[in-house]
Each structure stands twice: as structure tokens, then as C-alpha cells.
C-alpha positions in Angstrom: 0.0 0.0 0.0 2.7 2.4 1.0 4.7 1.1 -2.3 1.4 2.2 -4.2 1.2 5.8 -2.3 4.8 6.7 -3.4 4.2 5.5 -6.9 1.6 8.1 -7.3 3.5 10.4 -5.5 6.6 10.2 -8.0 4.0 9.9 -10.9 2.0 13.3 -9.9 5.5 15.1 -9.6 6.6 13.8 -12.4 3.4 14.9 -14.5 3.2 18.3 -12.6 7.1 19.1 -13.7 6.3 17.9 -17.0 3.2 20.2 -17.3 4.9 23.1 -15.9 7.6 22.5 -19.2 4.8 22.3 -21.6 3.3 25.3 -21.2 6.6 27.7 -20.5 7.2 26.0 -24.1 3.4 27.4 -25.2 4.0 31.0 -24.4 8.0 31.2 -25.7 6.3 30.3 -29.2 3.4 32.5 -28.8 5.2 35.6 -29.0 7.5 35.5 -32.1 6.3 37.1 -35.3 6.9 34.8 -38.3 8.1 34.2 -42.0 5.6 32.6 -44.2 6.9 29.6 -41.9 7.6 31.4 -38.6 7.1 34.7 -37.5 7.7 37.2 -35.1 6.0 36.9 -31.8 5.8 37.8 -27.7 5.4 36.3 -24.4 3.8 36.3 -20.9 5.5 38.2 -18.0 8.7 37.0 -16.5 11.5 39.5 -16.8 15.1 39.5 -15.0 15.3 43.2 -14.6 12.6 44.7 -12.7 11.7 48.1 -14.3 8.5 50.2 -12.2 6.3 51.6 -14.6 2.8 53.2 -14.3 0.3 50.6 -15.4 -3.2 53.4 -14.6 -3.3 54.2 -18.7 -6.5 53.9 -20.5 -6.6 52.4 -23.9 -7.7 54.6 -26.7 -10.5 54.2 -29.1 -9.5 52.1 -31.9 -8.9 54.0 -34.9 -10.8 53.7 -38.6 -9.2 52.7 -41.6 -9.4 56.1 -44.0 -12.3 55.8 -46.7 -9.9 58.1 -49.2 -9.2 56.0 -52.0 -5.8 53.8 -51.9 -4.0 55.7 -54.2 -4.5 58.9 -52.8 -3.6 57.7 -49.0 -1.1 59.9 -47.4 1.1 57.1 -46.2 4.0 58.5 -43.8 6.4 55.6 -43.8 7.5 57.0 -47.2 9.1 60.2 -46.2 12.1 60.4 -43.5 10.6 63.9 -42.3 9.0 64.0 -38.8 5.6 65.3 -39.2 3.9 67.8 -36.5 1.5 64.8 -36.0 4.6 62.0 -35.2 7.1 61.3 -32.2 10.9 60.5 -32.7 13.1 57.9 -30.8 16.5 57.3 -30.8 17.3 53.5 -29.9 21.3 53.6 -28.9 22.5 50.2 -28.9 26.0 49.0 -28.6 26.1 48.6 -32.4 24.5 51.9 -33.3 21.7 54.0 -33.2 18.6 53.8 -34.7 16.2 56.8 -35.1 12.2 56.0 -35.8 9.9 58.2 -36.2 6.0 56.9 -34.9 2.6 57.4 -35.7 0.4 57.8 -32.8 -2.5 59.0 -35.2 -2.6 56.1 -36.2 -1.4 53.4 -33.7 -1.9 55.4 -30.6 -2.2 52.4 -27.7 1.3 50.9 -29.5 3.0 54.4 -29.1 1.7 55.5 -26.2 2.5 52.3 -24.4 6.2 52.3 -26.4 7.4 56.0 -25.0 5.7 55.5 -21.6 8.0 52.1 -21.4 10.9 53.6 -23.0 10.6 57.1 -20.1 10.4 54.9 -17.5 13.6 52.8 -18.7 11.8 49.6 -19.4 14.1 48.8 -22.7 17.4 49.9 -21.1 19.8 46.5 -21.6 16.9 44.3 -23.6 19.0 42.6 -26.1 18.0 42.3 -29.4 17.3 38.8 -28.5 15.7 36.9 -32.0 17.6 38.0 -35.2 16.6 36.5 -38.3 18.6 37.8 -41.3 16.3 39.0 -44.2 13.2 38.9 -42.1 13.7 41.4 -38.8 15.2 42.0 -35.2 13.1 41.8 -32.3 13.3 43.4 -28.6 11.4 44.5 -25.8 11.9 42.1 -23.3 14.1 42.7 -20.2 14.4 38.5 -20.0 15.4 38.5 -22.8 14.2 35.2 -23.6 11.1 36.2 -25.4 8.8 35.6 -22.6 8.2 39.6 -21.0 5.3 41.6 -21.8 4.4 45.0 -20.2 1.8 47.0 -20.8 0.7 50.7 -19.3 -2.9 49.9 -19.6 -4.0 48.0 -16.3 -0.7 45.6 -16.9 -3.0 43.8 -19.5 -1.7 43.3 -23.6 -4.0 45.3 -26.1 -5.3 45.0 -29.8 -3.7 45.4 -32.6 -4.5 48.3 -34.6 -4.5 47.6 -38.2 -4.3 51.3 -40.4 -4.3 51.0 -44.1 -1.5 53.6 -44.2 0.6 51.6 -42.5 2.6 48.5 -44.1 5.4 46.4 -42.8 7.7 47.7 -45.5 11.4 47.7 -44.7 12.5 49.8 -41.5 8.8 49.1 -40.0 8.9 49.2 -36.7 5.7 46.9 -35.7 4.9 44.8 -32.0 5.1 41.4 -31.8 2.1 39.0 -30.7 1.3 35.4 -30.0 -1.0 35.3 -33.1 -4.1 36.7 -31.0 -5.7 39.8 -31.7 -5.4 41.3 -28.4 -1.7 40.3 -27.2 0.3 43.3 -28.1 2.4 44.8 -25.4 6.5 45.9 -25.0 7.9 43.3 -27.4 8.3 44.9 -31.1 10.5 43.6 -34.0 12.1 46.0 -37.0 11.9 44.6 -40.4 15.2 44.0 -42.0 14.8 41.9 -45.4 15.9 44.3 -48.3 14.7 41.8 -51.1 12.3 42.6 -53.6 9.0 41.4 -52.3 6.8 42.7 -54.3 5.8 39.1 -55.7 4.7 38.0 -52.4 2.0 41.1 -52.2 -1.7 38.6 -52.8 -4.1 41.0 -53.3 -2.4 44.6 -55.0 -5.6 46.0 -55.7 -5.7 46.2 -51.5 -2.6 48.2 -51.3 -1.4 51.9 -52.6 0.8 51.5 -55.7 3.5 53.1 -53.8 3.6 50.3 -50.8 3.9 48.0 -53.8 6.6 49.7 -55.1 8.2 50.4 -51.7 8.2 46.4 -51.5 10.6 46.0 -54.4 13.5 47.5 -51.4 12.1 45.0 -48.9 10.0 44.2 -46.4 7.7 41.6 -45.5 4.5 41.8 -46.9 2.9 38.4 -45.3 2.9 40.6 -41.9 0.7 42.6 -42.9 -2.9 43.0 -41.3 -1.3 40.8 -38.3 0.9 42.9 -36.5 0.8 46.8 -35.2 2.9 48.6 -37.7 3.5 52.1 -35.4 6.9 53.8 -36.6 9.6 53.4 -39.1 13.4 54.0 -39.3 14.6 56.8 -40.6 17.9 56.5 -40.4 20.2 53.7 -38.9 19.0 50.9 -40.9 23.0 49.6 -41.7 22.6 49.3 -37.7 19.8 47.0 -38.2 21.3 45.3 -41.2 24.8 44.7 -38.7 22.8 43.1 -35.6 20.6 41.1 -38.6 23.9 39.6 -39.6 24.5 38.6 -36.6 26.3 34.9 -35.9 23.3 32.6 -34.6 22.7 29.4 -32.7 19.1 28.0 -32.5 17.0 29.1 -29.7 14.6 26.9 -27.6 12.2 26.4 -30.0 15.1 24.9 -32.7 15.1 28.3 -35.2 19.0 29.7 -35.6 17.6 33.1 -34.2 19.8 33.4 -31.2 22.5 35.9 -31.5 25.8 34.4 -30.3 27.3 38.3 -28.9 23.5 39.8 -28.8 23.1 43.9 -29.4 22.2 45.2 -26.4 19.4 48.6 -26.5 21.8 51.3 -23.8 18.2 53.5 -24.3 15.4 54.8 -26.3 15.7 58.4 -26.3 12.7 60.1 -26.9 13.4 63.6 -29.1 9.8 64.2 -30.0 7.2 63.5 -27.9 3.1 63.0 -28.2 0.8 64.3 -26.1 -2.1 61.9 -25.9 
């Protein structure tokens, strides 16, 4: 009988360890945003560097898609000038710096939540933890492990807000998600593939002729409608191309993403700020 008890005893631990892998397994691959076979996603909270930030935000309305006609869209990723309507980071990292401009017209809970994070030092030391050359880079994760989330409104991840000006050309800055509408939160990924991808565009009678064009420099069309697109680079895109080429091993999940010498983010300077 007592031979019985401890059985079931080493059985149930065994089961409860094994459960406990299983789904710390689930929500590392949840978060990655990915290639027409794996993309670029985020994770639950667990972080090694505790940052305080305020969590009291409320989220915003989401925003309409414009009824002008597709071809007429003003369509800001196109220009590098910082319009009296957009914010400007600078990300320093230890390979470079990267300057984006954002959009908070028209991704206003992803930018809000970005330069509240980035004030409050949230990114200061996230590594540039997934690089995948030819598709993007992806941060925002003190854990670096791809398993953080933070998020000003009530600590809880948000929808993604899908604009029809916006378009994960190359240099988009965009959040990562676990492939449910409302997971965004601090992890965001910056498109790096400079091929001509304007075969890969479905549907062009969806998208402004000049998006299709700006796809023949790169970019990753297949994204598109799945993740928040809220800024693009403007200058510092060779710094994005260096930590793309990064040396990689494979990460947990088996994809050669996992930068041997990872780029670490010193800060994310805000040089134009939004008032929401």
C-alpha cells in the first residue's frame, strides 16, 4: 500500500514538472512574429530586470481605416521627415543607433505604451534577442528570452491596430504577438529583409501602388494585417542590417535566431514626444 502511495507520488511530480515545461514551451512560441513559416511573436510576463512603470493608462479608441481611396492615402512611412502629428526615438545600442519616427494617429495604444516604457527605462539593456537575417530584429523584453510583456494599460496586452496607411515595408517598426488579436504589449520587432518582395503582395488591388513599389527594397508583406505597424526607421537601418547579420545558434524552439554576442538597446531616447 505504502509502495502504491509513493508511486503516485513520483507519478504526480513527475506529470506536474512535465506540465509546468509544456506550457513555459506554449508562451515562448506564442510571441515570435513569423516568416511565411515562422514569425515574429511575444510572451507572458517573466522578466530579470525589474523596471516600475505606471500601469493606470487607458486604452484609446481604436482607430478607422481612411475611406480616401488607396491611391490617394497619405502614407508616412515614405518620407524620413517628422511630421507635426509623429514622435521620434532614438534607440542607442552597442552597435549603433537607430532613429524612428511613430505614428500615434494612427497606432496610438502601440506608441503611447512604447514611449511610456521607454521614459520609464523599461528597454534599457533588452538585447536584441531573436535576429533573423532577411526577415527582422526583435526586442522588448528585459528577460530576454522572449517571454516579458508589459503594458501601461492595467498591466494587461491590447489590440492590434490595423491602419491602411501603415505597411510592414522595410525599417517598420511593428509589435510582436502570439498570433491573438489582443496580445500586443512591449515586445516589437524592426523589419530588415531588403529583397524585392513585391511578388509576395496577394491582393495589389488592397494596397497603394507606392507600398507596392516600396516592397521592391524590402519588407515583408505576409505581416501585414497581423501585426501593429506604429513607426519606421529613418535613419540607422545599416545598424539594423549589422545586428541582422549577426552569428546565430538555435533558440529553444530549434530556429537559428539566437544571437551568439547579442546587441544590447543602452536607451530609447525620446526627441519628440506625443501628447495623448
Amino acid at each position: 500500500m505504502n509502495t502504491n502511495k509513493k508511486n503516485n507520488t513520483i507519478l504526480f511530480t513527475i506529470f506536474g514538472i512535465v506540465l509546468v515545461i509544456v506550457v513555459g514551451l506554449l508562451v515562448f512560441f506564442a510571441n515570435r512574429p513569423k516568416t511565411t513559416d515562422n514569425t515574429a511573436s511575444s510572451t507572458s510576463t517573466s522578466s530579470s530586470q525589474k523596471v516600475d512603470y505606471p500601469t493606470n493608462y487607458k486604452l484609446h479608441d481604436a482607430v478607422k481605416n481612411s475611406t480616401t481611396a488607396l491611391n490617394d492615402l497619405t502614407l508616412p512611412q515614405l518620407s524620413t521627415t517628422v511630421a507635426e502629428d509623429e514622435a521620434e526615438v532614438e534607440i542607442k545600442t552597442t552597435a549603433g543607433n537607430i532613429n524612428i519616427k511613430l505614428f500615434p494617429k494612427l497606432a496610438p495604444n502601440a506608441v503611447q505604451n512604447f514611449l511610456v516604457l521607454a521614459k520609464n527605462g523599461y528597454y534599457k539593456n533588452n538585447e536584441f534577442f531573436r535576429v533573423i537575417k532577411d526577415f527582422m530584429i526583435q526586442s522588448g523584453d528585459p528577460s530576454n528570452q522572449g517571454t516579458g510583456t508589459a503594458s501601461i494599460f492595467g498591466g494587461k496586452t491590447f489590440d492590434t491596430e490595423i491602419s491602411n496607411q501603415l505597411y510592414n515595408i522595410r525599417g517598420a517598426l511593428a509589435l510582436a504577438n502570439t498570433g491573438q488579436a489582443s496580445s500586443s504589449s512591449s515586445q516589437f520587432f524592426i523589419v530588415q529583409n531588403s529583397q524585392d518582395m513585391t511578388s509576395q503582395v496577394q491582393d495589389k488591388t488592397k494596397y497603394p501602388q507606392k507600398i507596392i513599389d516600396a516592397y521592391k527594397k524590402g519588407g515583408y508583406p505576409s505581416l501585414d494585417g497581423s501585426y501593429t505597424v506604429f513607426g519606421q526607421v529613418i535613419s540607422g537601418m545599416d545598424v539594423v542590417d549589422k545586428i541582422a547579420k549577426a552569428e546565430v545558434t538555435s533558440s529553444g524552439s530549434g530556429e537559428a535566431s539566437s544571437p551568439v554576442d547579442p546587441v544590447k538597446i543602452k536607451s530609447v531616447k525620446i526627441l519628440k514626444n506625443w501628447k495623448f
